[in-house]
C-alpha positions in Angstrom: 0.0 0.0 0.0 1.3 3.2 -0.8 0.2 7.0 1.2 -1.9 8.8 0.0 -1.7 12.8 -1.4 -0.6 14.8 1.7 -3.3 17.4 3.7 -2.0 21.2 2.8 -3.8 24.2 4.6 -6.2 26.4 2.2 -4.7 29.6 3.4 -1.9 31.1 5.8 -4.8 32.3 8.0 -6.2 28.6 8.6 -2.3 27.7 9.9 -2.3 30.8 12.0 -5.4 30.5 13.4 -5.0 26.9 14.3 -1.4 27.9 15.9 -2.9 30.3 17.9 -5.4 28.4 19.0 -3.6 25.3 20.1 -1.6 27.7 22.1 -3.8 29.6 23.6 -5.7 27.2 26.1 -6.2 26.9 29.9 -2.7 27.8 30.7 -3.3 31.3 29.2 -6.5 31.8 31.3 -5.8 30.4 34.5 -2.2 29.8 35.0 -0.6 33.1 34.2 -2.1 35.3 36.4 -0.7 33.3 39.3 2.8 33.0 37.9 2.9 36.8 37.3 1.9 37.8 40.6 3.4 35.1 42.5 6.8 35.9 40.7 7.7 40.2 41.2 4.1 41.3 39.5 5.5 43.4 36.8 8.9 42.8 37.2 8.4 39.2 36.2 7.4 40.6 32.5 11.6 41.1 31.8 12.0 37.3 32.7 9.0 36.0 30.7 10.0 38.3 27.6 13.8 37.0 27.7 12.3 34.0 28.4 9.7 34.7 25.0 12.7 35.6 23.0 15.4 32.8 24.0 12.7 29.9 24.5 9.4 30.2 23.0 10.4 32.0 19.3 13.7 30.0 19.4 11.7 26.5 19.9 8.8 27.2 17.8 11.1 28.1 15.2 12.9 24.6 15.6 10.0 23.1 15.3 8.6 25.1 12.5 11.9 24.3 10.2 11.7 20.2 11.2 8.2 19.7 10.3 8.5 21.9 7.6 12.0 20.4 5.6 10.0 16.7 6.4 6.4 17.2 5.6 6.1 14.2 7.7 5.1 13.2 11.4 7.0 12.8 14.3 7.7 9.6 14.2 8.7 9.9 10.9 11.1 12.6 11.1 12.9 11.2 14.2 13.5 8.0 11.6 14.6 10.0 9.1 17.7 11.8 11.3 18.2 8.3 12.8 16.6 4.6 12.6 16.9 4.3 16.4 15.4 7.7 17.4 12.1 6.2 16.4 10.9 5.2 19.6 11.8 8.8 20.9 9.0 9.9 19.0 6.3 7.2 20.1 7.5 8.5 23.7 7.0 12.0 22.9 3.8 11.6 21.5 2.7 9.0 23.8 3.0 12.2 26.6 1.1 14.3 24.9 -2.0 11.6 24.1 -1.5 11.0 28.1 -1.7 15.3 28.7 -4.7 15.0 26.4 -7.0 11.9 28.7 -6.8 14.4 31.4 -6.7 17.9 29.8 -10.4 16.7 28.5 -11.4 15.8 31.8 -10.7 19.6 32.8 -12.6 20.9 29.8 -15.6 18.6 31.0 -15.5 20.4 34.4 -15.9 23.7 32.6 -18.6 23.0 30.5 -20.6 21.7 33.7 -20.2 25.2 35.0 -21.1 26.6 31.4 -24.6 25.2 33.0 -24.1 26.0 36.5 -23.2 29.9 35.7 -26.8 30.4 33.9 -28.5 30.1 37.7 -25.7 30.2 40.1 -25.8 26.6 41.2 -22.7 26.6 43.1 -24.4 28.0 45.9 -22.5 30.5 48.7 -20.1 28.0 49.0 -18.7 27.4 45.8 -15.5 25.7 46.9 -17.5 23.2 49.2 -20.2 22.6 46.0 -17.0 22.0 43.5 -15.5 19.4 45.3 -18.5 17.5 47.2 -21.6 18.0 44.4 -19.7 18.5 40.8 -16.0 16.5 41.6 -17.9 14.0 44.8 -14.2 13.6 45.3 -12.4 11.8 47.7 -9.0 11.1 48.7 -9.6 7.2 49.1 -8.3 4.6 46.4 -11.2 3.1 46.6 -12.7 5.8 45.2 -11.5 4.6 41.6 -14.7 2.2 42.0 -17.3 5.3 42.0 -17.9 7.3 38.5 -19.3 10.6 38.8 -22.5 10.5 36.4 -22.2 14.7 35.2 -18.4 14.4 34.8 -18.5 11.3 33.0 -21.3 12.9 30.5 -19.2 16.0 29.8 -16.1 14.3 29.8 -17.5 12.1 27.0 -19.1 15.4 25.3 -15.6 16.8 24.8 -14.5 13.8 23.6 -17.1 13.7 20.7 -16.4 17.3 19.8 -12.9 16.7 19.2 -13.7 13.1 17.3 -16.0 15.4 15.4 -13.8 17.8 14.6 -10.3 15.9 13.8 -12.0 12.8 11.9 -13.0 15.5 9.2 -10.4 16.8 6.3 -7.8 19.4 7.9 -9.2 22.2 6.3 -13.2 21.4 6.9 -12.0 20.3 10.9 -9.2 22.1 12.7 -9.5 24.6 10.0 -12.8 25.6 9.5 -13.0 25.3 13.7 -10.2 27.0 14.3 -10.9 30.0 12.2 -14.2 30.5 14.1 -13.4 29.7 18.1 -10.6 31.3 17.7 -11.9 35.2 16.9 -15.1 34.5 18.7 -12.9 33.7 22.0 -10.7 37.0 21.5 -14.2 39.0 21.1 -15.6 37.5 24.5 -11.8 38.1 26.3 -12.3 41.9 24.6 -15.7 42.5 26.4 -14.8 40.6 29.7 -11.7 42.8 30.0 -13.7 45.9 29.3 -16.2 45.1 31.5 -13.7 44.5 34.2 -12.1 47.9 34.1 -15.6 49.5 35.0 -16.0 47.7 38.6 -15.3 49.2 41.7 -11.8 47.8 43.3 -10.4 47.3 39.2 -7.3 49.4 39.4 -6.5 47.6 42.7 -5.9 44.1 41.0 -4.6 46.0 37.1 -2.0 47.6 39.0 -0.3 44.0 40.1 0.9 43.3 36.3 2.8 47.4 36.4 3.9 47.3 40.0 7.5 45.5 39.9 9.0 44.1 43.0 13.0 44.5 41.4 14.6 42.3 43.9 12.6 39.2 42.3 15.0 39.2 39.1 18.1 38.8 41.0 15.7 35.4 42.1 16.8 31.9 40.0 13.3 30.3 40.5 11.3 33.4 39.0 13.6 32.6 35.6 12.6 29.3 35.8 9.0 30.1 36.1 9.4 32.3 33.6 10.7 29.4 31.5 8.3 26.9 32.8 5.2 29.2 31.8 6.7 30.0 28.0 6.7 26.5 27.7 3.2 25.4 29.2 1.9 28.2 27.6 3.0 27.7 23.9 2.6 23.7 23.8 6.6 23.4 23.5 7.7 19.6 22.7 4.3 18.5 22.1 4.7 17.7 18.2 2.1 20.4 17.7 4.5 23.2 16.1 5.7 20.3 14.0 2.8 18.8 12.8 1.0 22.2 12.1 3.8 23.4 10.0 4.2 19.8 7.9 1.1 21.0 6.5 1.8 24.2 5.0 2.5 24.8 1.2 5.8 26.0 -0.4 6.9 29.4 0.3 5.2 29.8 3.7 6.9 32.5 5.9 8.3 30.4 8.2 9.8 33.2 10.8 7.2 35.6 10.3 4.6 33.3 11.5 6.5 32.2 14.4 6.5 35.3 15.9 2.9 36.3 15.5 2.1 33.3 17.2 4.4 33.8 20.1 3.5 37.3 20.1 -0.2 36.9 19.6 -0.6 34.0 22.8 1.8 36.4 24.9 -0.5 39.3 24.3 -3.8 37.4 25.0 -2.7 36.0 28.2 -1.5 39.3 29.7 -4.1 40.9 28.2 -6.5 38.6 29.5 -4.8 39.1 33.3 -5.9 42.6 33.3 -9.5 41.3 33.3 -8.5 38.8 36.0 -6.8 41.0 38.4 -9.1 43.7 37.8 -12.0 41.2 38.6 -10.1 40.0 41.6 -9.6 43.7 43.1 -13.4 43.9 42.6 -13.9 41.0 45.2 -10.7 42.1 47.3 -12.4 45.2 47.8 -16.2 44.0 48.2 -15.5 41.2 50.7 -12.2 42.4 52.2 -10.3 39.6 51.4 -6.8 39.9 50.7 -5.5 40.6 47.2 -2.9 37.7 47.8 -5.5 35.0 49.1 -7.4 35.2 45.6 -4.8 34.9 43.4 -4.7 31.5 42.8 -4.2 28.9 39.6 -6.3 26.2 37.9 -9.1 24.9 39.2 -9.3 26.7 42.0 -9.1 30.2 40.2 -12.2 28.7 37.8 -14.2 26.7 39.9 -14.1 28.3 43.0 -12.9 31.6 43.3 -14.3 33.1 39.8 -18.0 32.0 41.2 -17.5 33.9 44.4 -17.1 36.3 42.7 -19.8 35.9 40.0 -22.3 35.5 43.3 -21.6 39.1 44.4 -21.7 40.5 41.0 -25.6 41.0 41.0 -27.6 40.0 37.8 -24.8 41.3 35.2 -22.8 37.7 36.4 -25.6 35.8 34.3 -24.1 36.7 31.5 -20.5 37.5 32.7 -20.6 34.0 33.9 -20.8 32.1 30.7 -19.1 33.9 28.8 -16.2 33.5 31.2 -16.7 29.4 31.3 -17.4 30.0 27.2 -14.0 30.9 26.6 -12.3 28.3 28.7 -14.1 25.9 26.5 -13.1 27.4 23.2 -9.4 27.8 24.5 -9.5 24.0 25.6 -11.4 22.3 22.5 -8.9 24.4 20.7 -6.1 23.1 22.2 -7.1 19.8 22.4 -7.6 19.3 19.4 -4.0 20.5 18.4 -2.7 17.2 21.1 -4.3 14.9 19.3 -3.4 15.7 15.7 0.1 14.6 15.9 -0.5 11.7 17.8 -3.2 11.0 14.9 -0.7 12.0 12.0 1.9 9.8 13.0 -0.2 6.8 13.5 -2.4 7.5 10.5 1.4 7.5 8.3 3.2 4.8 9.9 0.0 2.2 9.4 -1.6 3.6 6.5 -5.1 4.1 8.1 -7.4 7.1 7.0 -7.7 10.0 9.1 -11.3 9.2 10.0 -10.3 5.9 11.5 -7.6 6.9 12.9 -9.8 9.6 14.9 -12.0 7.5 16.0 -9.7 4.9 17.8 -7.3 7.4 19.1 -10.8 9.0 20.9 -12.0 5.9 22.0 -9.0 4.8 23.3 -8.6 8.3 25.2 -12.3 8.7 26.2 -11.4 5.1 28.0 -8.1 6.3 29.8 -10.5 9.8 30.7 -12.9 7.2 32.9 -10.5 7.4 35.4 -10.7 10.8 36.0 -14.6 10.6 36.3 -14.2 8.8 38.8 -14.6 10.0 42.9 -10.9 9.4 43.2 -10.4 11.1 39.6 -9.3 14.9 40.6 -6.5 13.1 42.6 -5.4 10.9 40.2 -5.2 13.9 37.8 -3.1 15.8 39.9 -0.5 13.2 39.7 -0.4 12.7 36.0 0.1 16.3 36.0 2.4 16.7 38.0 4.4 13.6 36.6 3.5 14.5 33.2 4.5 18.3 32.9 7.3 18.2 35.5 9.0 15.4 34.8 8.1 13.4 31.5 7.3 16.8 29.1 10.6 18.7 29.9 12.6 15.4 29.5 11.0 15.0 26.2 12.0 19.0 25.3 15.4 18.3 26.6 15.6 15.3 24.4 14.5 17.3 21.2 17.2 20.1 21.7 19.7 17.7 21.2 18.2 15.5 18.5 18.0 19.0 16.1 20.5 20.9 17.8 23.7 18.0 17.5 22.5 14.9 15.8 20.7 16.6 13.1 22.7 18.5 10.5 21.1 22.1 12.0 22.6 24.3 9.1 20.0 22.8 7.0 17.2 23.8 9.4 19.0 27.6 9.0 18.3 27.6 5.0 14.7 26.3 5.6 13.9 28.8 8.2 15.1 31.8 5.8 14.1 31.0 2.3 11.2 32.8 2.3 11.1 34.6 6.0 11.5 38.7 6.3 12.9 38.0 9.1 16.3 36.1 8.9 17.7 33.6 11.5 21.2 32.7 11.7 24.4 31.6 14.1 23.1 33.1 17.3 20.0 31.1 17.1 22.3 27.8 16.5 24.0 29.2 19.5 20.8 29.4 21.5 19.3 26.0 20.7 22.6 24.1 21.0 24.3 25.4 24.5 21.9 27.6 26.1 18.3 26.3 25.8 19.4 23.0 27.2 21.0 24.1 29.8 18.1 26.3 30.9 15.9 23.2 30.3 17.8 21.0 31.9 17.5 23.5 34.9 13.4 23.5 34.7 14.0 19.7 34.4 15.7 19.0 38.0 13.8 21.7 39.8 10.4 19.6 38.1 12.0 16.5 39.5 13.2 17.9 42.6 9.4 19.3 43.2 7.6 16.4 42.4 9.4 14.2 44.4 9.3 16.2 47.7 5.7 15.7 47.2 5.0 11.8 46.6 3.2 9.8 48.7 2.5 6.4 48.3 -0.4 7.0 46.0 1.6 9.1 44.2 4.0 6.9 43.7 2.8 4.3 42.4 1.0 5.9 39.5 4.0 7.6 38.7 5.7 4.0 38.8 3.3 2.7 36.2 3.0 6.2 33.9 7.3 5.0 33.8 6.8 1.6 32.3 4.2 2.8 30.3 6.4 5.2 28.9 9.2 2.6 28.1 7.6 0.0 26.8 4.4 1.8 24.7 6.8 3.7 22.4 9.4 0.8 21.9 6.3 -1.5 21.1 5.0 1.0 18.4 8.8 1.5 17.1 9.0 -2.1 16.7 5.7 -2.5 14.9 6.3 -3.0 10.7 5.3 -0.3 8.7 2.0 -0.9 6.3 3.2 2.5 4.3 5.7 1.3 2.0 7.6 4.7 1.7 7.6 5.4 5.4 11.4 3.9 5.6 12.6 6.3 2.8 15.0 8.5 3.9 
């Protein structure tokens, strides 16, 4: 059997708008806000634009060239540079299809709120209804045992959109979708923010992002979270950069993209913390809670904190409200689609199986691995894979990347690819960059992920962790070994 004709994007604004959108997802939304505050307020904007500059444009840009100069998946290109860097892939991608089982599960939660916003169902105690009436979790293995009815049915939901979405040609699915959520989610941000500045209490939270503490940027760790949020926040290492790009027609600008897209997510995520803080100053100053006690990431900025505030909004929260939970949705669905696509690309290639097919397994497969999360013991369970998975496994995989391109891979080649059609040129202190100083500083993140996660294992812990290991080993080495069905996929 031979492959068929290759998927191209209809237009430079499809690619873009997919980009962006895969970027832009919960870490934009709910993540940032803490690591800016928690890390010198506006002083932490020098680190994170270094940190922009030397390892979000410089990555992308690797990533960009590879999948590019191949026009092939992962697991593909990592054959191509060398036979036995095969697996290396299946491990990478293997990650991100793991990031994805739980990432859903997260998405699921937020469209149950979509729901809950439209009467306030959370009650006065939001934090008490989120983890008793919408999570019924527990901290009890034996929780595993009990699914949660509403998360399972959302959790399955988001599963169907994104089968519904990715089954379909690239254009008519991530395309078409992406060109859509994508501007709609950017209006919504426009008239949250707006909204925002007009409450009482506003220019108490705004004022965070432009008041610097100095003495944080003489601190290591800020650098590092810096680092740490460039990567969670652009999707670095996850094959999605690489994937995206394989699909774009001769001539594409390859630079010029790159840095709208790094630009573009950096600006909506501090532009979308100005609506945060100055939403969080409103509470601070209606209930006189501290500024410092709100501020707070993930879930418990979403699901807990946001609907305290909603309740002492008055009537205008009934439509603040889902609009807020709207555009976690469209930045996850988004985002999620842009995980699985690789992991569908390279399986669809390898074993010659049409992209519809393909889909479907790969959603099945995930929507089973997802049950565990619906579970009473789920939310716990996620914060390990989490944990594991982004501390430990993701950076690794990163780390493992900078060297494939930046020393086993002929990297002048990448250079050539990267300026052949750019305005904007790239040349040796870009080499220099991706060859001695990015994996250094991931290396860094890497420990300190390592370090962190292991001060806080328990037994519970560990023993998922233990598991997610061999998984990790043996998944990728089994889908290395596996024959090829595509006759061309051993060509060099």
């Amino acid at each position: 059997m031979t492959e068929t004709k290759k998927s191209e994007w209809n237009s430079n604004f499809a690619f873009m708008m997919a980009m962006i959108g895969s970027a832009v997802g919960l870490g934009n939304i709910w993540r940032f806000p803490n690591v800016l505050y928690s890390n010198g307020g506006g002083s932490f904007m020098i680190p994170y634009i270094v940190s922009l500059f030397l390892l979000g444009i410089s990555f992308v840009l690797v990533e960009y060239a590879v999948g590019f100069k191949f026009k092939r998946s992962l697991a593909r290109i990592l054959f191509a540079v060398n036979k036995k860097l095969e697996p290396v892939a299946w491990f990478i991608l293997l990650i991100v299809f793991l990031i994805a089982t739980y990432y859903v599960c997260v998405v699921g939660w937020d469209l149950i709120y979509i729901f809950l916003s439209l009467t306030k169902a959370w009650g006065s105690n939001p934090d008490l209804f989120f983890a008793n009436n919408v999570l019924q979790a527990t901290d009890s293995i034996s929780g595993i045992f009990t699914i949660v009815p509403m998360v399972f049915v959302s959790v399955f939901a988001i599963w169907f959109m994104a089968w519904f979405i990715i089954k379909r040609d690239l254009n008519d699915g991530i395309g078409n979708v992406s060109k859509v959520l994508l501007p709609v989610l950017c209006l919504i941000v426009v008239g949250i923010v707006a909204f925002s500045l007009t409450l009482p209490g506003a220019s108490t939270g705004y004022t965070q992002i432009f008041t610097p503490d100095w003495s944080a940027l003489t601190n290591l760790d800020v650098w590092l979270a810096a680092f740490g949020q460039i990567i969670f926040s652009l999707s670095l290492g996850m094959a999605i950069a690489m994937t995206y790009a394989s699909y774009l027609p001769e001539g594409s600008k390859l630079v010029d993209n790159a840095i709208i897209v790094a630009f573009s997510n950096s600006g909506f995520e501090v532009f979308n913390s100005i609506g945060t803080f100055s939403i969080l100053g409103f509470m601070a100053l209606t209930t006189g809670i501290p500024f410092n006690d709100l501020v707070t990431e993930g879930t418990g900025l979403a699901f807990v904190v946001f609907p305290q505030v909603f309740n002492i909004m008055g009537d205008v929260a009934y439509i603040i409200g889902p609009l807020f939970f709207i555009c976690i949705l469209f930045a996850g669905i988004t985002s999620l689609i842009a995980l699985l696509e690789g992991v569908c690309y390279s399986i669809s290639e390898k074993f010659l199986i049409e992209r519809k097919k393909t889909a479907t397994a790969v959603c099945i497969v995930g929507f089973l691995i997802s049950i565990l999360f619906t579970t009473s013991a789920g939310s716990t369970i996620l914060g390990v894979f989490d944990a594991y998975l982004n501390n430990f496994a993701l950076l690794f995989a990163i780390l493992l990347e900078c060297i494939i391109f930046g020393w086993i891979y002929k990297f002048d080649d990448l250079i050539e690819t990267l300026n052949n059609n750019s305005t904007i040129k790239v040349g040796k202190t870009w080499k220099t960059v991706i060859k001695y100083i990015l994996p250094i500083c991931i290396a860094g993140l890497w420990i300190q992920g390592v370090l962190s996660t292991i001060s806080t294992v328990d037994s519970l812990s560990a023993t998922i962790m233990l598991i997610l290991t061999v998984v990790l080993i043996v998944v990728p080495i089994i889908f290395a070994k596996l024959p090829a069905i595509n006759e061309h996929y051993y060509d060099a």
